[in-house]
N, C-alpha and C positions, 0 to 999 in steps of 0.2 A: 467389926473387922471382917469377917466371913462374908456380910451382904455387901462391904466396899469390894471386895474378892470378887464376889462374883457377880457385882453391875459393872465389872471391868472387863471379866472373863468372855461375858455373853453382851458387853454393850448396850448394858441400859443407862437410862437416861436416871439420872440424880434428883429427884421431883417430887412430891411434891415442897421437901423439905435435906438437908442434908443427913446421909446413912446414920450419924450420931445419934441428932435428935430423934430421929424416926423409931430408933430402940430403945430411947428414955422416956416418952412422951406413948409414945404405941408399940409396946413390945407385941402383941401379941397380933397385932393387923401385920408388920414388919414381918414376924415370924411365918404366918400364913402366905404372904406375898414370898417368903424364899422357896417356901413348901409347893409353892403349884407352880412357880420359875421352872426348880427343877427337875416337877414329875412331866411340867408341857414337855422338856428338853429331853426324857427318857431317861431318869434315873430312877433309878427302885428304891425308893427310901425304906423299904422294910430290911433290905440288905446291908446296910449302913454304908461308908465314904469306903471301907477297904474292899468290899463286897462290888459295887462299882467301881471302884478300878481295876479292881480284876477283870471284870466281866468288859470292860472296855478295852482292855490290854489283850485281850481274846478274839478281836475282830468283833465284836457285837455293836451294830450299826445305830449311831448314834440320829436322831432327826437333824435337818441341817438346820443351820440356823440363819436368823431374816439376815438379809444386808443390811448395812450401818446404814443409819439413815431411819429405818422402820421402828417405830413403836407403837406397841398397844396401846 
């Protein structure tokens, strides 16, 4: 649920399989793939989801992100 979340939030592309399978089949390749999504994107994962939002609701300048269209 959380990586449909946020291949929607940030526009990624659905590939090479759909978000279900990729977490029954590869939990832990899935999990590293959301893990480095969200440090490229400048989240602090040692702060946890409340810790960044705070720290986002603070003006703290997030990187911008590609235009639709662009993927890794």
């Amino acid at each position: 649920m959380y990586r449909s979340k946020m291949r929607n939030q940030f526009g990624l592309r659905e590939s090479p399989c759909n978000d279900y399978l990729l977490h029954i089949c590869c939990e832990r390749r899935a999990l590293c793939q959301e893990y480095r999504e969200l440090k490229i994107r400048g989240f602090d994962l040692s702060i946890g989801w409340q810790g960044n939002m705070e720290r986002h609701q603070h003006g703290v300048q997030m990187p911008p992100m590609a235009p639709s269209g662009m993927y890794r």
